[in-house]
C-alpha positions in Angstrom: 22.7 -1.7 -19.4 24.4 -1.9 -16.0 23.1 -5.3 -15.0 24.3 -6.6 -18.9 28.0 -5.1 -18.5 27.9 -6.7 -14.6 26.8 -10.0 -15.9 29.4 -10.0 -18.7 32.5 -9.4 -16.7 31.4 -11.8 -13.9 31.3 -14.5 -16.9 34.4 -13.1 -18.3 35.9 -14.2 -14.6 34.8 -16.7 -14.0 35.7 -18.2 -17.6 39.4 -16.7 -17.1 39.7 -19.2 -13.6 39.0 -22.2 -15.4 41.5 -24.4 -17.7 41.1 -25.0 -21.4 39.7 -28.4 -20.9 37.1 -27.7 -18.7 35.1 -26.4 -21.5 32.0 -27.2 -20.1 31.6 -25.3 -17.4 32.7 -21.9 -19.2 30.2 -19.2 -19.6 28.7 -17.4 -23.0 30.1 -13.7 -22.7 29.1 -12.5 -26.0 25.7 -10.3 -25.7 22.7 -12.1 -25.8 19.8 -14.4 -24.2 22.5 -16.6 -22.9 24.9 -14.2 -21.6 26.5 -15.4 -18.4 25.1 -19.2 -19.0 27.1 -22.6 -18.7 28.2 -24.0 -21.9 26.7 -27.2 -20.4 23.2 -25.9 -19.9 22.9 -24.3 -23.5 20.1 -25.6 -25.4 21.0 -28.2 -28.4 19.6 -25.9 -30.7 21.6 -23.3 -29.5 24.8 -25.3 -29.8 24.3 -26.0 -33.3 23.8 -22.4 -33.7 27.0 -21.6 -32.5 28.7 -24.5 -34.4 27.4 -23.0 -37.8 27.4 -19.3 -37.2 30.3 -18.8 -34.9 33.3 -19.4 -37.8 36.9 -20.8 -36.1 36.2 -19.0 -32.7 37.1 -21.0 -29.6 33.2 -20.4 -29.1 32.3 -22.9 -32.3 35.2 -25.9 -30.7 33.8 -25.5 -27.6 30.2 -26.1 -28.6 31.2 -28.8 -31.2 33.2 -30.9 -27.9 30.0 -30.1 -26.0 27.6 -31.4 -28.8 30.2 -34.6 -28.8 29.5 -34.9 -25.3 26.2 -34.9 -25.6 25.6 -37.0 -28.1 28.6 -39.2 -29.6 27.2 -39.9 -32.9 29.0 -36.7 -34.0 31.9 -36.8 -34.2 
């Protein structure tokens, strides 16, 4: 539980450095499998997971702008 809460806050700062277009490098600090991980090295399945599931969080623009990135035949 300790190591979870540790690695939540060190995303939660290091997320709170960056600006808002640097969306890429910000890191998932929501509980889970990816907690702590680079928007940029998310899986694309994972992505389009968070595009669907995550409603009008900033979460779901930034993986939509990452998915864009990634492949520009969504737009």
């Amino acid at each position: 539980m300790r190591s979870l809460l540790k690695k939540k806050m060190t995303a939660l700062e290091w997320n709170n450095r960056l600006s808002q277009t640097e969306y890429t490098e910000r890191r998932i600090t929501y509980e889970g499998k990816y907690l702590g991980v680079m928007i940029k090295d998310l899986p694309t399945h994972y992505i389009k997971w968070g595009i669907l599931n995550l409603g009008s969080s900033s979460w779901a623009d930034f993986f939509a702008r990452e998915l864009q990135r990634r492949d520009r035949s969504f737009k």
